[in-house]
C-alpha positions in Angstrom: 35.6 -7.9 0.5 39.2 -6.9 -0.6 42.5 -7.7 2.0 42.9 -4.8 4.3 40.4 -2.7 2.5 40.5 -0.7 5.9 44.0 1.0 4.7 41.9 2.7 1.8 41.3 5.5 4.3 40.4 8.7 1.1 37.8 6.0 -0.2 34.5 7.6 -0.7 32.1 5.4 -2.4 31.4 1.7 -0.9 27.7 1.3 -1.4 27.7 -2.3 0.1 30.0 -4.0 3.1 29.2 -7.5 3.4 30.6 -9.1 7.1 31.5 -12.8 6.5 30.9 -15.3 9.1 34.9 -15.8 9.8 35.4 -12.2 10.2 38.7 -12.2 8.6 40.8 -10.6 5.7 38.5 -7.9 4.6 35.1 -9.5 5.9 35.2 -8.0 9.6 33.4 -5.1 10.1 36.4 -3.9 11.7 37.7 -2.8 8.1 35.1 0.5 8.4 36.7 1.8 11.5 39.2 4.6 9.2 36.9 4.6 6.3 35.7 8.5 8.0 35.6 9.5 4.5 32.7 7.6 2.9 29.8 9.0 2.0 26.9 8.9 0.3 24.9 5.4 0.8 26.0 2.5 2.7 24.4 -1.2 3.3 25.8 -3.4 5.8 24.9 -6.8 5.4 25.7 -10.3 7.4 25.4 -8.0 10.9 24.5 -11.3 12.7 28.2 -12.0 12.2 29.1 -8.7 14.7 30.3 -8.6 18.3 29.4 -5.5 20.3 32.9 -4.5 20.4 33.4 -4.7 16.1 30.3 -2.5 15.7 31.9 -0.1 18.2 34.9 -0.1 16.1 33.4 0.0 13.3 32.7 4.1 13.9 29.6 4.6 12.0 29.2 8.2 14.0 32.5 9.2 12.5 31.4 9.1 9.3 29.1 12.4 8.5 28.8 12.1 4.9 26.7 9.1 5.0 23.7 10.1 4.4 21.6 7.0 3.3 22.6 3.4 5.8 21.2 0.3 5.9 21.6 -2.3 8.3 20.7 -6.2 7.5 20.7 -9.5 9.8 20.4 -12.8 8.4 17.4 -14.2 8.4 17.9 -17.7 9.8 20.8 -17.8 12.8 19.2 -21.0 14.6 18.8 -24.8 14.2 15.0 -23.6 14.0 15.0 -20.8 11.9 14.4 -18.0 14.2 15.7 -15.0 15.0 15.8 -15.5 18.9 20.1 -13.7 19.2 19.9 -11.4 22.1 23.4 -10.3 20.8 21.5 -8.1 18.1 20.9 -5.4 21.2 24.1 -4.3 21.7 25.5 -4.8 18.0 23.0 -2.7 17.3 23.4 -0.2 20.2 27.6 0.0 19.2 26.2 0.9 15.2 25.0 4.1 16.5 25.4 6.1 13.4 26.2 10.1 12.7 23.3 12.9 13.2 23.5 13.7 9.4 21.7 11.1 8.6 18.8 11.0 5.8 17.6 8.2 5.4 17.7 4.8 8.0 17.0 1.6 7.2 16.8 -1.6 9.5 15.5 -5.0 8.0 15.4 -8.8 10.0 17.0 -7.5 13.5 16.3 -10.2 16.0 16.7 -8.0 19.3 13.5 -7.4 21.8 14.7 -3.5 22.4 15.9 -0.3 21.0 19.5 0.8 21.4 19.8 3.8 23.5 20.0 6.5 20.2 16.6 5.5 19.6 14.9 4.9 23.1 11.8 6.0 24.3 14.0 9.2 27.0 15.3 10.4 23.4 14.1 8.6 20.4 15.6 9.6 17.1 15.5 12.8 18.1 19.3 13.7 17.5 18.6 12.7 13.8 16.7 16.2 12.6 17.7 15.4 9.0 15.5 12.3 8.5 13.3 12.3 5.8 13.2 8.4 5.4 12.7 5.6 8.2 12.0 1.8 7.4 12.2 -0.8 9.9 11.0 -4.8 8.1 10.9 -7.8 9.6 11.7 -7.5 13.3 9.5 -9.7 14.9 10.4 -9.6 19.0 10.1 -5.8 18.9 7.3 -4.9 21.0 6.4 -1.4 20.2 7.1 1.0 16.8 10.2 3.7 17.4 9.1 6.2 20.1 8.8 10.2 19.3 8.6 10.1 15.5 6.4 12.5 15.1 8.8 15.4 16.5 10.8 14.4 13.2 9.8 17.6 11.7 11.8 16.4 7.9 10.2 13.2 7.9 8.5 12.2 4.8 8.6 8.3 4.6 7.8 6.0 7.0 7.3 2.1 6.4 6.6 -0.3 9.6 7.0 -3.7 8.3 6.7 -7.2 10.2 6.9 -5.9 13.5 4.4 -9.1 14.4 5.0 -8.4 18.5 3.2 -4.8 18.5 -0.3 -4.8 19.8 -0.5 -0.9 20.4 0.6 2.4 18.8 0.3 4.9 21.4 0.9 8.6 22.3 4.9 7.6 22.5 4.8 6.9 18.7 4.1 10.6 18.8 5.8 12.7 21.2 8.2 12.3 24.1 7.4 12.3 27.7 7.9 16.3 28.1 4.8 17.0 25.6 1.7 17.2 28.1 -0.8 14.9 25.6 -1.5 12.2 28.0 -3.6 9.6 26.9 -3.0 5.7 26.0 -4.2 3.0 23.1 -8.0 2.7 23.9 -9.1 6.1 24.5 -10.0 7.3 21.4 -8.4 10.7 19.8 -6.8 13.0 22.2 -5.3 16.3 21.6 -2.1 18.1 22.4 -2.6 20.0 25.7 0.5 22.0 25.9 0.4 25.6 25.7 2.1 26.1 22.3 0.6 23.5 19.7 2.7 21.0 18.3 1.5 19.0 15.2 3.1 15.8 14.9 4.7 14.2 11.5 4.2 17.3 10.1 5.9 16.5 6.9 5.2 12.9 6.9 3.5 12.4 2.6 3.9 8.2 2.9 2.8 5.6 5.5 3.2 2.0 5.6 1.8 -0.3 8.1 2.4 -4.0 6.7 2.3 -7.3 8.6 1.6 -6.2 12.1 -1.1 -9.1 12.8 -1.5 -8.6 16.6 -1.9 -4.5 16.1 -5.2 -3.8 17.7 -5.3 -0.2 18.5 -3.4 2.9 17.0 -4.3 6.0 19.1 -4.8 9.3 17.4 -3.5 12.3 18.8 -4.3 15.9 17.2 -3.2 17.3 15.3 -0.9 15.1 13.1 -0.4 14.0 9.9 -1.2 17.1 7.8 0.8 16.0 4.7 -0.1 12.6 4.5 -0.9 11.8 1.1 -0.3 8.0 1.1 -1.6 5.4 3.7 -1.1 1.8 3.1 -2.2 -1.2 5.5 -1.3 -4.2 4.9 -1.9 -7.3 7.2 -3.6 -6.0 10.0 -6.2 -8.4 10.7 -6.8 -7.2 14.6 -6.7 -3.4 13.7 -10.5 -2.3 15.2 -9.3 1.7 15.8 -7.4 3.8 14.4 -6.7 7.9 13.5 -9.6 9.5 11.0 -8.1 12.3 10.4 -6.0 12.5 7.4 -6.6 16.1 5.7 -4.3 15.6 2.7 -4.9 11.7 2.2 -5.0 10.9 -1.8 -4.1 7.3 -2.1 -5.1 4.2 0.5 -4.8 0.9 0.1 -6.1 -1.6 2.2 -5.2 -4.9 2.2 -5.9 -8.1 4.0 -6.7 -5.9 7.1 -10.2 -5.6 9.8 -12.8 -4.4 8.2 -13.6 -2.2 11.6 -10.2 -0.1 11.0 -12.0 0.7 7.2 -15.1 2.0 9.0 -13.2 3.7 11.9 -11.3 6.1 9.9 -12.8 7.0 6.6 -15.7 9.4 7.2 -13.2 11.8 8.2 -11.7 11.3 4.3 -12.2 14.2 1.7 -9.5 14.3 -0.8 -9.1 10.6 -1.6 -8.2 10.2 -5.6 -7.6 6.2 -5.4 -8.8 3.9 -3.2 -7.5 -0.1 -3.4 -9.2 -2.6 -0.8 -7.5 -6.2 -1.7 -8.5 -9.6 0.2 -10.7 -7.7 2.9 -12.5 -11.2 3.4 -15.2 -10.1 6.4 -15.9 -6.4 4.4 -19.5 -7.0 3.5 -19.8 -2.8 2.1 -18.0 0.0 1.1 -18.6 2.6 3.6 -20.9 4.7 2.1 -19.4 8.2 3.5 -16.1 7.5 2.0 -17.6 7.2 -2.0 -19.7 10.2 -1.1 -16.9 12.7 0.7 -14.5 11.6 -2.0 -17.0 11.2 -5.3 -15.8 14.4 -6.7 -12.0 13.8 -6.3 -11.7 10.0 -7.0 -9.7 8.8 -10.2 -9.6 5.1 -9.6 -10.9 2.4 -7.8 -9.8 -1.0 -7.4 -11.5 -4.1 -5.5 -10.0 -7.4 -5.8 -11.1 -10.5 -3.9 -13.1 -9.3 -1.3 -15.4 -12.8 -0.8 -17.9 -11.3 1.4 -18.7 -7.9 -0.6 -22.3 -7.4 -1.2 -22.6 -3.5 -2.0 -19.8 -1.0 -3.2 -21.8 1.9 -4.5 -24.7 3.0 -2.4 -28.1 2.9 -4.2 -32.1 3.3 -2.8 -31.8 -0.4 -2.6 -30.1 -1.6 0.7 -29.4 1.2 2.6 -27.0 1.3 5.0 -28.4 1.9 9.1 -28.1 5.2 9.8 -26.7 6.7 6.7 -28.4 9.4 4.8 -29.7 10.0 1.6 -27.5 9.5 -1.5 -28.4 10.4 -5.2 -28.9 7.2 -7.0 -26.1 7.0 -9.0 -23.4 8.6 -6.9 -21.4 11.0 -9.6 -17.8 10.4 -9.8 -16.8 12.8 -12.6 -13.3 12.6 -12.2 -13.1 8.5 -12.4 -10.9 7.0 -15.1 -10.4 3.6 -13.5 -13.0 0.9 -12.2 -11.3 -2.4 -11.1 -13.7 -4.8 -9.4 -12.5 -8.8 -9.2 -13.4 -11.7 -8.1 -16.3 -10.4 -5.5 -18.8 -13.2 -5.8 -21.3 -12.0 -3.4 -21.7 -8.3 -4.9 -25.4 -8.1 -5.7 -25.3 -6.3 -9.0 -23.0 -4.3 -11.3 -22.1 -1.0 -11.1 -24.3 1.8 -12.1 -21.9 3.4 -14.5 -24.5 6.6 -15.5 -22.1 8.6 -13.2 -18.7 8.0 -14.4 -18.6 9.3 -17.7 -14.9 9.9 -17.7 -14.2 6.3 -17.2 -10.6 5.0 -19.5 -10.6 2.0 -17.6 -13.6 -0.7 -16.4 -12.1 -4.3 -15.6 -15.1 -5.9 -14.4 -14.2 -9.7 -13.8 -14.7 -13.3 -11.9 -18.9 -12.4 -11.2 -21.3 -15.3 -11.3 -23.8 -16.0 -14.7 -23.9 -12.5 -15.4 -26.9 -11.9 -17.6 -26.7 -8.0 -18.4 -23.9 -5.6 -19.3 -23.7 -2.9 -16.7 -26.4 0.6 -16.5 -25.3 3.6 -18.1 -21.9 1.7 -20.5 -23.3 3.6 -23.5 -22.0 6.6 -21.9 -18.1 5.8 -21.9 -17.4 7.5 -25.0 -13.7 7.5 -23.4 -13.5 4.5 -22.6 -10.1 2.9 -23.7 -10.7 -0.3 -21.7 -12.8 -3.0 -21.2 -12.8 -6.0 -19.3 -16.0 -8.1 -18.1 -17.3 -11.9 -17.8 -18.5 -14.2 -16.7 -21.3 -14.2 -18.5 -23.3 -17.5 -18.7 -26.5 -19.7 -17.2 -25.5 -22.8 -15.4 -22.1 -23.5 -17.7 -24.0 -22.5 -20.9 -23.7 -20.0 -23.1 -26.6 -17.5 -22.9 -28.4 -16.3 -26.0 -28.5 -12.8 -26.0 -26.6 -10.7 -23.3 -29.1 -7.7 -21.4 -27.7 -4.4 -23.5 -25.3 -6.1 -25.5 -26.1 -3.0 -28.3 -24.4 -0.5 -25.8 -20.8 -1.8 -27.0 -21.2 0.4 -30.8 -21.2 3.8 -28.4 -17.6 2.6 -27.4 -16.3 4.6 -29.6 -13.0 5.6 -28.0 -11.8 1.5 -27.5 -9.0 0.4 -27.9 -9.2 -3.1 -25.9 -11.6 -5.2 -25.3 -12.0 -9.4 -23.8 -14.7 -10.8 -23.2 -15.9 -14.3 -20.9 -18.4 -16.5 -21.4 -20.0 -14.5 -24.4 -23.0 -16.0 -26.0 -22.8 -17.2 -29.9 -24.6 -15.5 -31.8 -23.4 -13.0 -35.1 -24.9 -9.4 -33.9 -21.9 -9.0 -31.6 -19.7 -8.9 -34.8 -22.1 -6.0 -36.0 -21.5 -4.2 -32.7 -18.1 -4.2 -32.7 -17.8 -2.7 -36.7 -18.5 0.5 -35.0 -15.2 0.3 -32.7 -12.5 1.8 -35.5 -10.2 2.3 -32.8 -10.2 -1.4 -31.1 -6.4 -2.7 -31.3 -7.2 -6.3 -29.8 -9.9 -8.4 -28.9 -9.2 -11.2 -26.3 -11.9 -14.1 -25.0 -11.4 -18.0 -23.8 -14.6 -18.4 -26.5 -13.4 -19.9 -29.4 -16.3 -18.3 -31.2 -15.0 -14.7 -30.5 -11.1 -15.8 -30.9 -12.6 -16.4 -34.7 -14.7 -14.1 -35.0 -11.6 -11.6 -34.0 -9.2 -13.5 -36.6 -12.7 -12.1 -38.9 -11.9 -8.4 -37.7 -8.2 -8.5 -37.7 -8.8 -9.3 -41.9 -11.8 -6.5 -42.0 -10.5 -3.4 -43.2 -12.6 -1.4 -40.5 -10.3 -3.5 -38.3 -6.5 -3.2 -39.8 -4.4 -3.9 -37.0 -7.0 -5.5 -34.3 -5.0 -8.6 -33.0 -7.0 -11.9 -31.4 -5.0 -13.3 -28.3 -7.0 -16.2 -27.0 
């Protein structure tokens, strides 16, 4: 940072301060302290190089145009590596910054408590503009910020690497003075107070990444009413959590308890995609979340979920307890369709229901020996994606309703594993005018494609093996 940059005192743009380890020239963070004109964004970086008494000089609540701060620690202050500087408590408590603020982010801080601006008396309650809170990688943090619910502006919300939290209770919520009196374990409660108060009411995204000892996040009613994004990521101890998301429209779910799925989507009704990545102990796709969300759902994605039998209910295999489905389950409004690497899953999709499909990646199944139910029907299909198909290592003969792949009229991609070598598929694919490339490991079709790219049916079709 420049000498004495502290004397520019009309300065209103410094979108990054970076605090050396020396803390002279213009490194200290000391060089903020008559900078009360800034404003805009700010990132403070190298904080693990602050006293208490420089971040109280420092005067971040003098400086009411900042709108947008950031606040970094390094992420290695110790012979071992780990964040374990008690110091981080106060420096934090002396960054207390102005009530204007918008947006508040907070990444690697190594202290075991809030500062007193966000504590559990108060929260960030003073802070009524905040539409954006992130807090990453803070692992001796024991619980999430208290009262952020009653952040009535609130719209994003990422919880990230908080590895200590084992509970999200009614504190997460409300403060003390709200009568809703109930703690992690007890299932949903509901606000008891005699004028309702919904909590996060403008709260659209949610992220809850890498909080591996997270076992229990109480619902309390009524809350999130805008919520339209949900993502968990990392949770592998999550067993219950809130079910009642009335605006949800995108969740994805990754590498978290398979419990948390089932405890929380029955309740789901406006779902348009749905993403479940490296769930390894999710054995099914709970059959009341594809049937409350059939009609609204645009894509799907599964990838790597080893223990995945069933995704779409069917007559076959019925689930205990559930009731009866139509065999296929309709999804008219489904464009995408992205299931890989699932070896257990006990057949392909039934595709008779998803005639709007653009998208079908179906990839990294076992000796496949038939071409999915009902593909004849994706006269909009754009692309397609499927394989393995073989017996044992060896190519198979003839592929189960290979003569489906003519009604793809609408094609424009195609690549193909493991497909057997024989001439009829070239015949098929004459009727595709619109397919643009053509990619397989085979080095049969990677020929036969170099065929088509030369065809004039085919002008422009490209081979990428």
């Amino acid at each position: 940072m420049p000498v004495e940059m502290g004397r520019l005192t009309n300065l209103q743009t410094l979108t990054r301060f970076i605090v050396g380890k020396d803390g002279g020239g213009g490194r200290s963070i000391k060089q903020l302290k008559c900078l009360n004109n800034l404003r805009g964004e700010l990132t403070i970086s190298g904080l693990e190089n602050v006293t208490i008494e420089e971040a109280r000089e420092a005067d971040l609540r003098g400086k009411q145009n900042i709108h947008s701060l950031q606040l970094w620690w390094g992420t290695q202050r110790s012979d071992n590596g780990k964040m374990d500087d008690d110091d981080d408590d106060d420096v934090l408590e002396g960054l207390k910054p102005h009530p204007n603020l918008k947006s508040f982010f907070i990444s690697d801080f190594g202290g075991t408590k809030y500062p007193t601006w966000m504590a559990p008396s108060t929260g960030l309650s003073a802070y009524k503009n905040l539409i954006e809170l992130r807090i990453q990688d803070c692992p001796r943090l024991e619980y999430v910020p208290p009262m952020l619910g009653e952040l009535a502006f609130l719209i994003v919300l990422k919880l990230t690497g908080m590895e200590k939290v084992k509970c999200i209770g009614r504190e997460f919520y409300y403060g003390s003075n709200n009568n809703s009196c109930s703690t992690c374990g007890t299932g949903a409660t509901s606000s008891s107070s005699s004028e309702t108060v919904v909590a996060f009411p403008s709260l659209n995204n949610l992220t809850l990444s890498g909080m591996f000892n997270l076992e229990d996040w109480l619902e309390v009613l009524p809350s999130f009413p805008s919520l339209e994004i949900l993502i968990l990521k990392s949770c592998p101890e999550l067993k219950i959590m809130p079910s009642r998301f009335p605006s949800l429209k995108r969740l994805q779910f990754w590498s978290t308890n398979r419990m948390a799925l089932r405890s929380f989507s029955s309740n789901l009704i406006s779902v348009k995609v749905l993403q479940i990545y490296y769930c390894e102990e999710l054995k099914w796709v709970p059959e009341r979340l594809l049937q409350n969300n059939a009609h609204v759902l645009e894509s799907m994605i599964f990838y790597q979920c080893d223990k995945l039998e069933t995704i779409f209910p069917s007559s076959q295999g019925r689930q205990e307890g559930s009731s009866p489905l139509p065999t296929p389950l309709v999804f008219p409004s489904l464009k995408v369709l992205e299931i890989y690497k699932c070896p257990l899953l006990k057949s392909l999709p039934d595709l008779r229901g998803m005639t709007s499909l653009r998208q079908l990646f179906l990839y990294g199944f076992k000796e496949l020996k038939s071409l999915p139910e009902g593909l004849h029907r994706l006269t909009m299909l754009e692309f397609l994606e499927i394989g393995q198909f073989s017996e044992k290592g060896l190519q198979l003969d003839y592929i189960k309703g290979e003569e489906d792949l003519q009604n793809l009229v609408s094609l424009r991609g195609l690549r193909l594993y493991g497909w057997p070598q024989h001439k009829n598929l070239r015949d098929q694919l004459k009727h595709l005018t619109n397919l643009l490339f053509l990619r397989t490991a085979a080095d049969y079709l990677t020929n036969m494609a170099c065929e088509l790219a030369s065809d004039s049916l085919f002008h422009g079709t490209t081979s990428l093996p």
